[in-house]
N, C-alpha and C positions, 0 to 999 in steps of 0.2 A: 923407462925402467920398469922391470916386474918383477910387482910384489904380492909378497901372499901368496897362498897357493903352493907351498910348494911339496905335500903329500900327492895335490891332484895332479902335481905336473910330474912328479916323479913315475906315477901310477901309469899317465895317460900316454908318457914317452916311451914305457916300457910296453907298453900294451903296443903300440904303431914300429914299434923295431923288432919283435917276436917274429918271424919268418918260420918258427914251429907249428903255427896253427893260421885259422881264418879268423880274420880280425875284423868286426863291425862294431863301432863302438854306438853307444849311443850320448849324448850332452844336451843337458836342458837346464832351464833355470829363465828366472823373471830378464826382461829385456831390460839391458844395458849394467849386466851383474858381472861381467868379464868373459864368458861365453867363448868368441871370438878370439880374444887376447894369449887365451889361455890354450888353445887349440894352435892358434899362429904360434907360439912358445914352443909347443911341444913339437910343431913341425919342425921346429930348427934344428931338430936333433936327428929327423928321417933323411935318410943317405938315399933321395932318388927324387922323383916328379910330385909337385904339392899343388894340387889343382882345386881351387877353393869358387864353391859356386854360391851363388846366394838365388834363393829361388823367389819370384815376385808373385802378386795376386793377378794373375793371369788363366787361361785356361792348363788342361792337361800336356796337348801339345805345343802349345807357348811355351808353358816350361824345361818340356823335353829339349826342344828348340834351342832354348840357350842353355840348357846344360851340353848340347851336344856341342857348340858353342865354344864356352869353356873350357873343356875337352882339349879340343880343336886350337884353342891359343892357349892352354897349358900345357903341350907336346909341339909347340911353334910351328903348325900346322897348317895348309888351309881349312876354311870351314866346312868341315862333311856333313851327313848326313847320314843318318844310320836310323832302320826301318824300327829299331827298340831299342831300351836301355838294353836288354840282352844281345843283340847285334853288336852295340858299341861294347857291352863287354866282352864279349867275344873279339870282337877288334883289340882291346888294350891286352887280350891276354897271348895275343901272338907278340908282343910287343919284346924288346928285352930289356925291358925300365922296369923298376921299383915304382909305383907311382902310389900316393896319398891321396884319396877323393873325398873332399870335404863337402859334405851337402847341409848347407845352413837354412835356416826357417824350412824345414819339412813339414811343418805345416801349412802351407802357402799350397804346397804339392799337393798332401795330401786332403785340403778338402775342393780339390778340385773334382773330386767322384764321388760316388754314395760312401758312405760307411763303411771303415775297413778294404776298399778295394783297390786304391792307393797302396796300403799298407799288405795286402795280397801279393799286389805287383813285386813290392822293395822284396817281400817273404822270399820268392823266388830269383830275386837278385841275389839275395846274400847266400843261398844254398848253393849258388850256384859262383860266387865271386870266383874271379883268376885269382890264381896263387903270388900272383907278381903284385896283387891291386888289396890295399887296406881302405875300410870305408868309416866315413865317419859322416853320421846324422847328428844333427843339431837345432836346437830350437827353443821358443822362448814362451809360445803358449801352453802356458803348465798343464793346465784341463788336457788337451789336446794331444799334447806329450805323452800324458801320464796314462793317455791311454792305450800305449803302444806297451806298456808295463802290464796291462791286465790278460788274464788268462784266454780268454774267449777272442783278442785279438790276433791277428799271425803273426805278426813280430816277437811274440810271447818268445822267450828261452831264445832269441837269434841273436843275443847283442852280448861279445867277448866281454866289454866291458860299461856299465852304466854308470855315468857322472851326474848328480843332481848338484847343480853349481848354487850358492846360496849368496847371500850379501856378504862382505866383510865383519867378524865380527868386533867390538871395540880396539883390541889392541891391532888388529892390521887395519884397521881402517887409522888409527895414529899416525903409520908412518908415514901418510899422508903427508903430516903437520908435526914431523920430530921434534922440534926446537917451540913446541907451547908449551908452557907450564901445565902442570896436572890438571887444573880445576879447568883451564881452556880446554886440553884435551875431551876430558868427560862432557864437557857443553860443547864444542864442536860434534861430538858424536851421539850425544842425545836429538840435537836439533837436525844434524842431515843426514846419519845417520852409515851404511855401508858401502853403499854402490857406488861402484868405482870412476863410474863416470858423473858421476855428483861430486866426488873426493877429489878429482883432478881439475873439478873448476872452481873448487875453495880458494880462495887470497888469502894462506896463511899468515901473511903479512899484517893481513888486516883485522880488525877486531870481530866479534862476530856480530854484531850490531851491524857494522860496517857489510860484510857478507849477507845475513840476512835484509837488509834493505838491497842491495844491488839484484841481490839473484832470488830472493823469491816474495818480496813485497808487490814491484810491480808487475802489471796486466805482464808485459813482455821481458820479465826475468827469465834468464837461461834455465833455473831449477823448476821454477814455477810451470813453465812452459812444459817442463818436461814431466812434471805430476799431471797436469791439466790433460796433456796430448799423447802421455806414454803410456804411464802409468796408472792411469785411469782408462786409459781408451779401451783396451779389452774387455770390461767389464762395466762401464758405465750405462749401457743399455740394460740390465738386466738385475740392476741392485738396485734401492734407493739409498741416498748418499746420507739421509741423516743416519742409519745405521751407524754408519763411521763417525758420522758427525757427533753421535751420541757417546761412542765406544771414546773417544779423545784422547785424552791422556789417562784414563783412567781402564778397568776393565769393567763388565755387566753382566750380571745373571740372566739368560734369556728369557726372565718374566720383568725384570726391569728395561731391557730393549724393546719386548713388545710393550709394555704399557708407554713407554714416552714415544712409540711409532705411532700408539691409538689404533682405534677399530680390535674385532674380534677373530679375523679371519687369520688361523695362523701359519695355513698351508702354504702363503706365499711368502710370508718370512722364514719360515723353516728350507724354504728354496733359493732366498736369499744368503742365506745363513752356509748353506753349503758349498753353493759355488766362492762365497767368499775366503770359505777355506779351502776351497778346492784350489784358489787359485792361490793361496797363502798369504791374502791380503789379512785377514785376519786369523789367530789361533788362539783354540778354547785349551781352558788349564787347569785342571784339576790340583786344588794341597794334595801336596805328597803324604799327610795324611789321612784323606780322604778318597781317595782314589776312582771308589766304586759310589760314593756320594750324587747322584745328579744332581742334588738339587743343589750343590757348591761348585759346577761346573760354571767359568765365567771364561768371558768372548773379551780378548783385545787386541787390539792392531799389531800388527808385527815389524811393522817398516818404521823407525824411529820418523824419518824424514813426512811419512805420511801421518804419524801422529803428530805433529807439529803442523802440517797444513790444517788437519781439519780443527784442533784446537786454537789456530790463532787465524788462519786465513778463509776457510771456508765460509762462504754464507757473508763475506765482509768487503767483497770485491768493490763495490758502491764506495763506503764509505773512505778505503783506500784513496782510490780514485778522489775524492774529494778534498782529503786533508793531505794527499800524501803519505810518503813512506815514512817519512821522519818523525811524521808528527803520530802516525797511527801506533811508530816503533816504541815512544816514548809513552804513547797513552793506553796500552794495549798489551805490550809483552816487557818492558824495559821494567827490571828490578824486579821484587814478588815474586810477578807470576812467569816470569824466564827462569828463577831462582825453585821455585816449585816445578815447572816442567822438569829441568835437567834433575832435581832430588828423585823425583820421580823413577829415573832413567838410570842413573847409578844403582840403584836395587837390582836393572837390567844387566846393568854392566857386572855388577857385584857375581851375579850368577854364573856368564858367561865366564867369570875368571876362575870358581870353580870349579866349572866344565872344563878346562883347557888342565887346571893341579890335578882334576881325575885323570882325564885320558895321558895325560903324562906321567900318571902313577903314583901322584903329591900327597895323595889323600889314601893310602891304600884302601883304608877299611869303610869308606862310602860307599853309601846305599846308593841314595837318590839325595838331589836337591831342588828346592821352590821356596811353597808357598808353607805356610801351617797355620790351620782353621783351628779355632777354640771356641766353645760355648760351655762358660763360666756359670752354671746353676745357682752360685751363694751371691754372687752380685748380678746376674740375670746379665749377664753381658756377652756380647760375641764380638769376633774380630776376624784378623788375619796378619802374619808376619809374612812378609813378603822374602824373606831372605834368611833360609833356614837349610839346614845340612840332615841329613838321615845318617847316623853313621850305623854299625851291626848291634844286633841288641837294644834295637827300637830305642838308641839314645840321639839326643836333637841336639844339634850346636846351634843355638839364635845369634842372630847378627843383625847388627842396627845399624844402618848406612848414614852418613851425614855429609851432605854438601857443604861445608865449612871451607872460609878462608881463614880459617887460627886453628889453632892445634884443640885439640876436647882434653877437657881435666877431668880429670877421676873424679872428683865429686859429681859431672855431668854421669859420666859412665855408670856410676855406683847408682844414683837417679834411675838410669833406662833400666837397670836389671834388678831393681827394688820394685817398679811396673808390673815385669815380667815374671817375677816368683809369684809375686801376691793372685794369680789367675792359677785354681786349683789343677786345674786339669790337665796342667804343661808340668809335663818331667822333664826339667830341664839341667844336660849334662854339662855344656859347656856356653859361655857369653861372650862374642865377639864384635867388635866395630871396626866398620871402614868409616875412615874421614878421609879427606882432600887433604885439610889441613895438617894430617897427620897427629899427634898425644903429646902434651903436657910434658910427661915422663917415660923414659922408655920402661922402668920399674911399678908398671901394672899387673903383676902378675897371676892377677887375678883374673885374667880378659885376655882373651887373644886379638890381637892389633894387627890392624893392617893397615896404613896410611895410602896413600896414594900414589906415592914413586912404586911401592912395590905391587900393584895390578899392571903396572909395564915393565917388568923386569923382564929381562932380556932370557932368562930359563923358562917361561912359559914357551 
């Protein structure tokens, strides 16, 4: 079944049925985000030939090789041979088929040559595509992708349509797991967080204790196996890990990262630090009322699933191994600090539901939404709310998130927003909370409420 997505599939099906123009699309996004799925999706709707190649870490004409291959048993062919991609496209354009050419991992291809000459080659493929032949590149090394997007490369301006594929966010990664209560929802999605092929080897059946010890406790869990070997592989040569290790569930200012890295040398963290955004394993975030602030820019992980290894698994391989998954689940993550992780992660979520009431049009008069920085001169105090609205008129909605299993009573409420006025500096327009557990009374109308059945309502 497929889910989610259905703006990019709308997008990417209409862009592959256009017979008005030349169609090169390009698709990228982190490995095993839906990529593939989503492209096999939209071929089902192309009225002609779907030749889908997957290119390996081989030489230049290795790969030519089996893409001509390909070709070849995706027109039920024998296997030819043809002196260039331009011969064989000149072959498919005498052809009288529609045909779809899907080229997965391009970068497998493309760093089979120097710099850019890969990417010369395809330049000249696409200016030159049959009118009969739709092309689609794909690929999962973002660095590497992301460079066919810059100006000074020749793919620059060649691609009809560009897809940056992302994780799921909370509410589609849900329907994963329809029939959880609320509070499991938001902890299933804090702890594994969007990607679709993590989502589809959950045991919604099972409890998440139950799930975390099967699939990412031990040495050879499915999930585990697949941070270790995946989603780290890219990158694990060229970062060092306590970066991450340090970033956890929390975010850092990058003078609190170098000091708990040690040493003075900061040219190699500042190179650390970039590929790690580059490659979107982490992202820096400035309060939306700080914007132009450096020294309030703070670094945190972006992959829920990866914030949860290096907070509970990194660096503990050992002692797993020794006591077990049971015993490390109970001594380790069980109750507290599972209980503060997913708090954590609902402020994440909280945001994303936001974003979805914006772009739906829920919220007209929104600015921006995050973070908001305060430094409080008559009590010498500073802070941050993590979960704040910008609406026009430099007016702030704050909202205080709460992982409850019972409902929050107005005396709690009244409590969080007696905190909040008493700090001089916050003009504060309007006070809102999300619980799990949902309010006491729905006659608070002092507060704007949001419980937790309605961050899945079915109009987002």
């Amino acid at each position: 079944m497929f889910i989610g997505r259905s703006s990019e599939l709308q997008e990417l099906s209409a862009e592959i049925t256009d017979w008005s123009k030349r169609t090169a699309v390009l698709v990228y996004g982190k490995r095993r985000v839906g990529k593939s799925t989503l492209i096999k999706e939209a071929a089902g709707s192309f009225d002609g030939i779907v030749i889908n190649h997957l290119c390996v870490q081989s030489t230049f004409e290795g790969n030519l090789d089996l893409i001509y291959r390909s070709v070849s048993a995706g027109l039920s062919l024998p296997d030819m041979k043809f002196d260039s991609l331009f011969a064989m496209m000149d072959f498919l354009r005498t052809l009288d088929k529609k045909i779809l050419l899907i080229i997965d991992e391009y970068p497998y291809l493309k760093q089979t040559k120097k710099k850019n000459e890969v990417d010369s080659y395809m330049q000249t493929v696409i200016d030159r595509l049959p009118d009969n032949v739709k092309l689609i590149l794909c690929g999962s090394y973002i660095t590497i992708m992301k460079e066919l997007l810059t100006e000074d490369n020749p793919l620059f301006g060649r691609f009809s349509l560009i897809q940056h594929i992302h994780e799921f966010d909370y509410y589609d990664a849900a329907q994963f797991y329809p029939e959880l209560p609320v509070r499991d929802k938001v902890a299933f999605y804090a702890v594994f967080g969007g990607s679709p092929y993590v989502l589809e080897n959950l045991d919604s059946q099972a409890t998440i204790q139950e799930n975390i010890q099967r699939l990412l406790l031990p040495e050879t869990g499915l999930i585990r196996s697949h941070i270790e070997n995946v989603m780290l592989r890219e990158i694990q040569k060229t970062f060092d890990a306590r970066i991450l290790e340090i970033l956890g569930n929390g975010k850092k200012k990058y003078s609190e990262i170098r000091s708990q890295i040690g040493g003075d040398e900061t040219g190699l963290l500042d190179k650390q630090l970039k590929i790690l955004l580059d490659m979107e394993t982490i992202q820096k975030t400035n309060p939306i009322n700080r914007k132009s602030d450096k020294r309030k820019q703070f670094y945190e992980i972006t992959d829920n699933l990866m914030r949860f290894y290096f907070t509970f698994i990194f660096g503990s391989a050992g002692i797993i191994a020794r006591i077990g998954g049971e015993q490390y689940y109970k001594r380790n993550i069980e109750g507290e600090f599972l209980r503060q992780f997913v708090s954590r992660r609902l402020e994440g979520i909280a945001l994303q539901y936001f974003h979805r009431q914006a772009v739906s049009g829920q919220i007209p008069d929104i600015e921006d939404f995050g973070s908001y920085w305060y430094d409080d001169p008559d009590t010498k105090t500073n802070g941050e709310f993590d979960c704040v609205i910008k609406r026009s008129g430099e007016e702030y909605d704050f909202y205080e998130c709460k992982y409850f299993d019972r409902p929050m009573t107005l005396e709690e409420c009244d409590k969080e927003k007696e905190q909040l006025v008493t700090i001089q500096e916050i003009k504060v327009s309007r006070v809102g909370f999300i619980c799990t557990g949902g309010f006491e009374s729905e006659d608070m109308k002092n507060y704007i409420l949001i419980d937790g059945n309605q961050l899945y309502w079915s109009k987002l």
